[in-house]
N, C-alpha and C positions, 0 to 999 in steps of 0.2 A: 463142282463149285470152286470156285477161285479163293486161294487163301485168304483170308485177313491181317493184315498190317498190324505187327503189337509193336510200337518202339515207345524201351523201357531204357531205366538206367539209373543213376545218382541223380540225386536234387544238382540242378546250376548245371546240369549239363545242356541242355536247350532242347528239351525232347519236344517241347510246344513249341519252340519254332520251325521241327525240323517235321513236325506233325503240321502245320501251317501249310509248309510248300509243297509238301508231299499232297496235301492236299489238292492244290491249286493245280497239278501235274496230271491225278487219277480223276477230279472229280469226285473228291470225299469231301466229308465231315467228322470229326475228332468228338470223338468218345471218350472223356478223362478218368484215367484211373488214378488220380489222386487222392488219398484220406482227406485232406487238409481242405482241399479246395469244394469238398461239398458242402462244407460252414458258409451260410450267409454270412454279412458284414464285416467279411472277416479275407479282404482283399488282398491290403497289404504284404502282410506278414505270411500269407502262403502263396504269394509272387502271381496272381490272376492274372493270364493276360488278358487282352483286348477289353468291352466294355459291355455290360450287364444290358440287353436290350428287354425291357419290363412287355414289349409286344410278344415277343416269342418266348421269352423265359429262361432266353437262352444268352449264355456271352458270347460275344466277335469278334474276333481276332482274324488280321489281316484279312476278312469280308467270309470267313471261316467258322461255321458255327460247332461251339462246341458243349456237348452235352455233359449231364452230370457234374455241373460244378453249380452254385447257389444252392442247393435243395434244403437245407435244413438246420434249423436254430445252432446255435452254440451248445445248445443243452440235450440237443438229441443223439441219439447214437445212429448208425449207419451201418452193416454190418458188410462184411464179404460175402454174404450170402445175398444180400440184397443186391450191394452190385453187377453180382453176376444173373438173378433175374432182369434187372434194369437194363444192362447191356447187352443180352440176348433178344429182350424185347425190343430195343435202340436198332441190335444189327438188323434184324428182321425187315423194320421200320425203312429204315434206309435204303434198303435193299430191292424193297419193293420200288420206292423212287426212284432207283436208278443209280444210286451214290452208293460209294465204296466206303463203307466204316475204319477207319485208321484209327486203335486204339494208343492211346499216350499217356505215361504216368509212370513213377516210381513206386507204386504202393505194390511190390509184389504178391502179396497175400491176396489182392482183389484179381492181380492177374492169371496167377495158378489158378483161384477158383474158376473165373470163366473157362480158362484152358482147358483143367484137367475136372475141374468139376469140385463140390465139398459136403461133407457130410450133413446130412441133415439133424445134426445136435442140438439138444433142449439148450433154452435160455438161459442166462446166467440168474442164480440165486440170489442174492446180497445176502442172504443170510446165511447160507453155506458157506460161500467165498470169505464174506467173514470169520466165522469161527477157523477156516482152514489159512487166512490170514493172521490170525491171535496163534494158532501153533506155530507159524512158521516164527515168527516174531520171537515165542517160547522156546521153541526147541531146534531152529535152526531147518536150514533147508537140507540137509542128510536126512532129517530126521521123515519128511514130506517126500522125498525119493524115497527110502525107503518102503515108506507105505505105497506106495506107487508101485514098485516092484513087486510088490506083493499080489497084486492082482494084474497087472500089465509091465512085466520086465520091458518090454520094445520101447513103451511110449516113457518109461524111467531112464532108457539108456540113450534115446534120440531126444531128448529135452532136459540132461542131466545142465546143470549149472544156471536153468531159467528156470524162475521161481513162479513167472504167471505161468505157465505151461505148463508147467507141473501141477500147480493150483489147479489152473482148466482139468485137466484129465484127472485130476481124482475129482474133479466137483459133477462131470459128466459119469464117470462111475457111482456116484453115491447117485445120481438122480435118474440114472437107467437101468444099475446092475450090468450094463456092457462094460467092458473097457472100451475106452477111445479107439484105439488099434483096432477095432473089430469095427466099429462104424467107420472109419476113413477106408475099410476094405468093402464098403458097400458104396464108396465113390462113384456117382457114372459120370464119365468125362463129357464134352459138349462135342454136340452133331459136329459144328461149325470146325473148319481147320483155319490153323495159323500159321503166319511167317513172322518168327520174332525177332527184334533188331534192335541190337542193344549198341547203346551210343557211351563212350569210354573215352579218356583223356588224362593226360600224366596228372598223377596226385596235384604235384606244386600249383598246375596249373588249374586244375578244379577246385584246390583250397584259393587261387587268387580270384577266382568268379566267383566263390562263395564269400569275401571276405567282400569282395564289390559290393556284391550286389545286398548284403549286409547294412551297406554304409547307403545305401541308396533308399531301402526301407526305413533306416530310420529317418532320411532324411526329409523322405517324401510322406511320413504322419505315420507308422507304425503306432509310436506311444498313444498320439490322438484317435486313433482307430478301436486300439486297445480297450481307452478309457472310456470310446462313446457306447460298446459292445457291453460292458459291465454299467453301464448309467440302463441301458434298453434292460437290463437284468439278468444278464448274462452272470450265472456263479464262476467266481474263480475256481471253483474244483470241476466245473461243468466240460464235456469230452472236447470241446470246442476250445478253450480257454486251458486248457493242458497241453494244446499240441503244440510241436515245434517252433520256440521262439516268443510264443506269447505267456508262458511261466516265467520265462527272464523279463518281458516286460514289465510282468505285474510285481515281480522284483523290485522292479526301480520305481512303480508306481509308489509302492508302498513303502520307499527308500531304505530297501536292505542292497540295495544295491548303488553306485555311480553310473553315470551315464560311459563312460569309458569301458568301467567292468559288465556292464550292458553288451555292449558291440563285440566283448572278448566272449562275454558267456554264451553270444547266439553265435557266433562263429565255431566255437570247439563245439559246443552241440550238433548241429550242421555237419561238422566233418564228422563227428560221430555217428550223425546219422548217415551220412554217404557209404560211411564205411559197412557198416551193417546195410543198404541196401546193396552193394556191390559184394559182398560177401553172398549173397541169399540170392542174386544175379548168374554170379559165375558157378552156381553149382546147378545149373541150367544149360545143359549143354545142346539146349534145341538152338539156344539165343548166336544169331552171327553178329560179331561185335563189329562195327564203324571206330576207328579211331580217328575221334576230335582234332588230333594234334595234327595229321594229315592235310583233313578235310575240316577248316574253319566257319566255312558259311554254309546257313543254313540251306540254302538251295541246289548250293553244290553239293551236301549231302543227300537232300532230298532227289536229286537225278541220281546219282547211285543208287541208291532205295529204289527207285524206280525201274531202273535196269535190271535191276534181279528180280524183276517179279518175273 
């Protein structure tokens, strides 16, 4: 069986357009591993391309259909467990058609799970996560490591300084009696193989695409998008309305913030998140990195992509 195309990488590096030509090349269709982009109404601000076709249910980009992006309210949640039955079922799909699946997206966490597979861990509590949120609050996050070393040294030394991770793995221990570390060792990885391709480009130059295409969102209705997503009833605390960019909106909606310190606050966000997904990239040593700075258009990358198959 012939690999699968995964190209991953930082927000603003142009994975969806380099997933577009690659397409147009193999005979694919784009598979989105984006968190952001499974929210309905919510276009804007997580950069959709192409345009929402309500016959197929699918969006179009460059005459390129790409799955897994609209599916679900602002208020619902999506998990990485779900993705990866959704895009197994996708590749499968496709593949019978004849078309070559080309997965795109920076949400690493959806893409390890199809890759390597993910444990099958109970649901989050509210009420556990709770009280285990009230201690940390009380007593400080040594105090939540701690207790975590106590029955899972691994998963207290590999998640020391992250305070939901930490929360997760004792909330998974109080509701199985396993530690965590014992169920990620019952992982089974996926049938399918991959070729990952990860698309990179000098800092300067990725915070100047991110600071663009900043000034483009708001220009082109961010705030109005924002606002018409909480009128349809969208909660401001809802997983939708929390994610990147649209917390600083509701900032300014509700004028704790200026429109200036608007566009500063989504831009250092943004690079914060680049940075944390190319951190959690590069310790991925399957991934062959494309440098941007080389190779600036998208097609011309997408022919090297294509030569290495």
């Amino acid at each position: 069986m012939r690999k699968i195309i995964v190209i991953c990488g930082p927000t603003a590096s142009g994975k969806t357009d380099v997933a577009a030509q690659l397409c147009k090349l193999i005979n694919g269709e784009i598979i989105s591993a984006d968190s952001r982009q499974v929210y309905k109404y919510l276009d804007i601000g997580t950069n959709k391309s192409g345009k929402y076709d309500p016959a197929t249910k699918l969006r179009i980009y460059e005459n390129i259909p790409q799955h897994l992006t609209d599916l679900i309210e602002p208020s619902e949640k999506y998990s990485a467990g779900e993705f990866k039955a959704d895009a197994e079922r996708l590749i499968k799909t496709l593949q019978k058609r004849g078309k070559k699946p080309v997965i795109a997206g920076g949400t690493g966490l959806y893409i390890k799970a199809l890759i390597d597979g993910i444990a099958p861990l109970p649901a989050a509590d509210e009420t556990l996560r709770a009280g285990l949120k009230s201690e940390l609050e009380k007593n400080g996050l040594a105090y939540l490591e701690k207790k975590l070393k106590s029955f899972d040294p691994e998963s207290a030394e590999k998640n020391k300084g992250n305070p939901q991770r930490i929360i997760r793995a004792i909330e998974v221990f109080e509701l199985t009696g396993i530690p965590i570390t014992e169920h990620h060792k019952k992982t089974k990885k996926s049938n399918f193989e991959f070729r990952m391709i990860g698309l990179m480009t000098q800092k300067n130059i990725l915070h100047e695409r991110i600071e663009k295409r900043t000034a483009e969102m708001l220009e082109n209705g961010m705030v109005e998008e924002t606002r018409g997503a909480l009128e349809k009833g969208s909660d401001r605390n809802s997983p939708g309305m929390q994610s990147l960019g649209y917390t600083q909106v509701i900032d300014f909606i509700d004028n704790k913030i200026d429109k200036k310190e608007l566009e500063n606050s989504i831009n250092a966000a943004t690079r914060q998140y680049a940075k944390r997904q190319m951190t959690w990239f590069r310790a991925d040593k399957r991934i062959k990195w494309l440098d941007m700075g080389a190779l600036s258009d998208p097609a011309e990358i997408a022919k090297s992509i294509s030569n290495m198959l």
